[in-house]
C-alpha positions as CSV (number, residue, x, y, z in Angstrom):
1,X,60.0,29.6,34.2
2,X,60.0,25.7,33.2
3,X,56.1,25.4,33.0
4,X,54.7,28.9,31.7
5,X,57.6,29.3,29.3
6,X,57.5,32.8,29.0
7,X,61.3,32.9,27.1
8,X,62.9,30.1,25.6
9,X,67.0,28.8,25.1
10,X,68.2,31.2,22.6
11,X,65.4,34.1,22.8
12,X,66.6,37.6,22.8
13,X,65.3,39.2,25.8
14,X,65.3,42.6,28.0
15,X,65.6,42.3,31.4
16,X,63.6,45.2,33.7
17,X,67.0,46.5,35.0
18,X,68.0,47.0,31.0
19,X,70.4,44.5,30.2
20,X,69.9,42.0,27.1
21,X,71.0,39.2,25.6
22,X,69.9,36.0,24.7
23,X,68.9,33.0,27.1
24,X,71.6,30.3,27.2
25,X,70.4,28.3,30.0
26,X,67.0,27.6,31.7
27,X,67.7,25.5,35.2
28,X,65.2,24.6,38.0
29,X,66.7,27.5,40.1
30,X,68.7,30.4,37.4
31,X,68.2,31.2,33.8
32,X,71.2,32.2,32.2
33,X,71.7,35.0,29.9
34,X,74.5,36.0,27.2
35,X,75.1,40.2,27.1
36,X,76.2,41.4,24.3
37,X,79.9,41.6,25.9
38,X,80.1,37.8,26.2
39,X,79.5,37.9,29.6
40,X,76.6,36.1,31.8
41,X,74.6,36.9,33.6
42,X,72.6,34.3,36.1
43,X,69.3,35.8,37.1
44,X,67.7,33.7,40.0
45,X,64.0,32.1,38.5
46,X,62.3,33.4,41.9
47,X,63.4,36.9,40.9
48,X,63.1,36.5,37.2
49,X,59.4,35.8,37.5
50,X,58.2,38.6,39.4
51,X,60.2,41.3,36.9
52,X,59.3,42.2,33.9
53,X,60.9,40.4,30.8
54,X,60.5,41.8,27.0
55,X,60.8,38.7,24.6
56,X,61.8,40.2,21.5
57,X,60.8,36.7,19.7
58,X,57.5,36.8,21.0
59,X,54.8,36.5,19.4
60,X,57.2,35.5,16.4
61,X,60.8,36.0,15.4
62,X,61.5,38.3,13.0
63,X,65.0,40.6,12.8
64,X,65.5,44.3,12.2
65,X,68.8,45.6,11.4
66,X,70.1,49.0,11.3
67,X,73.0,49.4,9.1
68,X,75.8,51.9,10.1
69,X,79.8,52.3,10.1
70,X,82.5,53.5,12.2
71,X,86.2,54.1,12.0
72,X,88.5,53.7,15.3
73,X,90.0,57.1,15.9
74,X,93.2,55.9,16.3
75,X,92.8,55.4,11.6
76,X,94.3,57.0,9.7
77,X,91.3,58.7,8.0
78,X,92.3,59.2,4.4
79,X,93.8,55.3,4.1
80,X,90.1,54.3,5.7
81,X,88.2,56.7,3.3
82,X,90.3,54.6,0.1
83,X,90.3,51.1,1.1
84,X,86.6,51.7,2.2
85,X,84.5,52.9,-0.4
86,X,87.4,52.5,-3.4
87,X,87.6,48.3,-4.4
88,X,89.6,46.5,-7.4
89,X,87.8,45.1,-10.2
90,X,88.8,41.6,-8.2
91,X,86.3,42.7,-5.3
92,X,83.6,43.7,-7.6
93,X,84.0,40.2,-9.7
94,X,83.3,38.6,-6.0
95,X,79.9,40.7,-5.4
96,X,78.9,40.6,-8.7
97,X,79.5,36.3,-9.0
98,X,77.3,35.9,-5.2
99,X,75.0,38.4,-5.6
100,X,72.6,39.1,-8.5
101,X,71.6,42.5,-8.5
102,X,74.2,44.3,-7.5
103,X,76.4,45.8,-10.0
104,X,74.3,48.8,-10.0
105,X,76.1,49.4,-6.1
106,X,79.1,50.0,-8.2
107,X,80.4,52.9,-10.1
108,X,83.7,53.1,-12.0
109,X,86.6,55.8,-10.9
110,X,89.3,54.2,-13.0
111,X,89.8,51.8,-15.7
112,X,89.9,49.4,-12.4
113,X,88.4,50.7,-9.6
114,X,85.0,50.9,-8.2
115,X,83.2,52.8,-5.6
116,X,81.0,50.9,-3.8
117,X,78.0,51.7,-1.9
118,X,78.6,49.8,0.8
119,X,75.1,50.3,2.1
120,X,73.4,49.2,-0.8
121,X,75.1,46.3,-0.8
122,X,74.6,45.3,2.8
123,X,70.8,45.8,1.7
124,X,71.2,43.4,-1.1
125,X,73.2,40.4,1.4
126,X,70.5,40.9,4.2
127,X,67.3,41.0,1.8
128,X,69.2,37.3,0.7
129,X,69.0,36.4,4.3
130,X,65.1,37.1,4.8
131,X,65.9,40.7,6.8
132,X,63.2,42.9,5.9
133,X,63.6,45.6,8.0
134,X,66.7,47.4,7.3
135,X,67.4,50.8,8.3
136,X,70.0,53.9,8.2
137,X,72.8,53.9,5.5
138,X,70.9,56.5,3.5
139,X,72.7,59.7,5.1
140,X,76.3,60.6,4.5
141,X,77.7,61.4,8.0
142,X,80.9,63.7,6.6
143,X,78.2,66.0,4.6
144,X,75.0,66.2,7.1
145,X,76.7,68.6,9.8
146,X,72.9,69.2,11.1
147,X,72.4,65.7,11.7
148,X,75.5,63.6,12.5
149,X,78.7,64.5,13.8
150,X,82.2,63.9,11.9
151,X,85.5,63.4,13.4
152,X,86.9,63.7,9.6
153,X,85.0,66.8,9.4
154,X,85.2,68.7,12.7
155,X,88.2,67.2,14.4
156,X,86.2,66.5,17.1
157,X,84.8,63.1,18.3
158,X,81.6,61.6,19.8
159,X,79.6,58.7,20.1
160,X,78.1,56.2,17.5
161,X,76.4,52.9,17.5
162,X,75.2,50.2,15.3
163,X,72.3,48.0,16.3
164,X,71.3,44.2,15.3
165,X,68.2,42.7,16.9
166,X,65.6,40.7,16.5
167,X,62.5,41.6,16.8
């Protein structure tokens, strides 16, 4: 691992049995690598080198991101559907003062307060950042029954993830 270099400290990699994270420690004897839950895990060199390792930074780094939201089931889903998508003309001010372009990601619903497509926005803050690929956000979870389930609209939960890596 130390002379053909195949990852590097602070490379996002996938490890043959599934797991990733990114490499915190490269030692004479164990490479060390961060999971998404915090946790390490310490991967002997002699074994790392004969499995197969993806190096998502390899040949260059470059980061995808798939936007997506969720809502502990515990909420109470009308107070999340307010505070979510309905803002104060203060919150708008703050978008509207970082980010150039993005008053159109705000309609008005009273004489102060704005809906905000949160998606758009998140568009707008990662292009900023250099984040080319961004993905999801375009679908409306409660409304597409054929596509996405809907605890707010079924009563009935399931299982939902959102993704950041670097490709």
């Amino acid at each position: 691992m130390m002379v053909d270099r195949p990852i590097s400290v602070g490379d996002f990699v996938k490890l043959e049995s599934g797991q990733e994270g990114f490499v915190e420690e490269i030692g004479w004897r164990n490479t060390k690598v961060r999971m998404w839950a915090n946790n390490i895990v310490v991967i002997p060199n002699s074994k790392l080198a004969q499995s197969v390792v993806t190096n998502y930074y390899l040949p260059q780094q470059e980061m995808s991101v798939y936007v997506g939201c969720g809502v502990a089931y515990e909420s109470d889903l009308e107070h999340v559907e307010r505070v979510c998508i309905e803002v104060g003309e203060e919150v708008r001010q703050t978008f509207l003062g970082r980010f150039d372009g993005c008053s159109s990601a705000f309609r008005q619903t009273g004489e102060t307060r704005w809906l905000a497509d949160l998606y758009q926005i998140a568009r707008l803050v990662l292009d900023r950042a250099g984040v080319r690929q961004v993905y999801g956000g375009r679908y409306c979870t409660f409304s597409d029954p054929d596509r996405f389930f809907s605890y707010r609209r079924d009563g009935q939960t399931g299982r939902m993830a959102t993704l950041i890596w670097r490709a």
